[in-house]
Each structure stands twice: as structure tokens, then as C-alpha cells.
Phi, psi and omega in degrees: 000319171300316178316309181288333152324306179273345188274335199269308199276326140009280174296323208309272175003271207306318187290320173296345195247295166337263195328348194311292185317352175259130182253164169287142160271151196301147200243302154289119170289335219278357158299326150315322164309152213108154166286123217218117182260096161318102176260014163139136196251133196248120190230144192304304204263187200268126156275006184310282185309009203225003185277139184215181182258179203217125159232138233250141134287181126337162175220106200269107163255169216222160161238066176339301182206177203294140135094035172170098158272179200210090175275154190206129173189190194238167179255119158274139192206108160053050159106315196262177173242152175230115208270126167231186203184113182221168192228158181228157188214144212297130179253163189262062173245125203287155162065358176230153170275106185235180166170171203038102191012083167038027178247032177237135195230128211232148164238132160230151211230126132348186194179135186266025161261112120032127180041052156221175206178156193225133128256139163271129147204154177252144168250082180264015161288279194342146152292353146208138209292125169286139172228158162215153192219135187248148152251143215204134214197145174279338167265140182289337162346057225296146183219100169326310193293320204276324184296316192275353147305314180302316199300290188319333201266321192255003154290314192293337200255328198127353219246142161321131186263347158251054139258357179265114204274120175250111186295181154255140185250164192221109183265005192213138179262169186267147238221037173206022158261176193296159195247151148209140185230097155331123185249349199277121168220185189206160197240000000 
């Protein structure tokens, strides 16, 4: 009877812990639409030796059409800016996402702090899968409650927690960067 017991409080457990880890996932895109500040970033392997600072634009998205957004923002790559632009498209998986034939893959989760949001995303183009986690905001501001939803959530995934990055933002592009806009999505 104990047995069964511990086996039953067990089961509880593991579903309470299990649910922790579940955020809603974006229910709509056109909530997405708007301007979007990257406040901090999670990358799977160690950056201790790589640190450097990382600066971040604005991120403009757009909701062409039902079941597809269109991010659009500029990059720093070796000094320059490169202005890009990619579109990803909702799969039928409730909160995922794909795009470049289906091997990259993006979730996006709510947050109960007001105007935030976690992409998740996988890369299984590489030869071996990659994960990063973005925290995403309407103000470029930090807002503490919303990094330790961040902190918790990529804890929950596997990610080093000094892998986690708070960028420097940048509100203005340079008017002499390069445009390349990725077009490949999968349906």
C-alpha cells in the first residue's frame, strides 16, 4: 500500500513539475506585430571565452498573412551592419514554427509580464542541434520579473545560466547597411 502510495505521489509530482515548464504559447501572431527589443539571450554552448558584447536593433514584425510572420531587423557581422529580413511559418504544432525547409525551428511562449515573450529555437540544420532562447520586449528597458522568467525557462531547457547575455541596444540603423533578405519558408 505504501508503495502505491509513493508511486501515485510520485506521478503527482513529476505532472506538477512537468506543467512548470509550460508557458502558453502565442495564441495569435498579429499580437506579435510591432516593434520588438531583444533583452536577453541564451546560447546552448560555453561563451565564457567569447565574451564580447553583442548588440542588438529593434526587431520589426509584421504579420503578412494568417500562420506567418516577417521579422525584419539589422545585424552587426565583423564591424558592419547587415540589414536582414526572414519570414517563419506556423506548423501544426500549437506555438511552432519553421522556416529554411524545415530544419530550424522557433516556439513562442507568453509570458505572464506584460508585452514579453521567449523564443525558443532549434537548429537542426548543423550537424549537430543547436538551441537559443531569445527574451523579447516592447520597451527596450530591463525589466527584472521578465529576465528571471527568462532565467527559469532556460534553465528548464538545459542552458548554462552564464550563457545568458543582456545585449546592448541599438535604436538607430545605419543608413549604409547591406539589405539580404531570406525568402525560403516551408509550409
Amino acid at each position: 500500500m505504501k508503495s502505491l502510495l509513493l508511486t501515485v505521489t510520485l506521478f503527482v509530482l513529476v505532472a506538477v513539475l512537468q506543467a512548470q515548464d509550460d508557458l502558453p504559447f502565442l495564441s495569435e501572431e498579429n499580437k506579435l506585430s510591432g516593434i520588438w527589443f531583444v533583452k536577453a539571450i541564451a546560447i546552448q554552448r560555453n561563451l565564457a571565452e567569447k565574451r564580447r558584447p553583442v548588440v542588438v536593433f529593434p526587431h520589426r514584425v509584421t504579420c503578412p498573412e494568417q500562420g506567418t510572420l516577417e521579422v525584419r531587423t539589422t545585424v552587426m557581422s565583423e564591424g558592419q551592419c547587415i540589414k536582414v529580413g526572414f519570414r517563419i511559418q506556423r506548423t501544426e504544432e500549437p506555438g511552432q514554427y519553421t522556416t529554411f525547409s524545415g530544419q530550424m525551428f522557433y516556439y513562442i511562449y507568453e509570458l505572464p509580464v506584460k508585452d514579453h515573450y521567449i523564443i525558443y529555437m532549434e537548429n537542426l540544420s548543423l550537424e549537430k542541434e543547436s538551441q537559443r532562447g531569445f527574451l523579447i520586449g516592447r520597451c527596450p528597458e530591463e525589466n527584472l520579473e521578465a529576465l528571471e522568467e527568462f532565467k527559469n525557462f532556460t534553465q528548464l531547457k538545459g542552458f548554462f545560466q552564464e550563457n545568458i547575455i543582456v545585449p546592448e541596444q541599438r535604436a538607430h540603423q545605419d543608413h549604409n547597411c547591406q539589405a539580404i533578405f531570406a525568402t525560403s519558408t516551408q509550409q
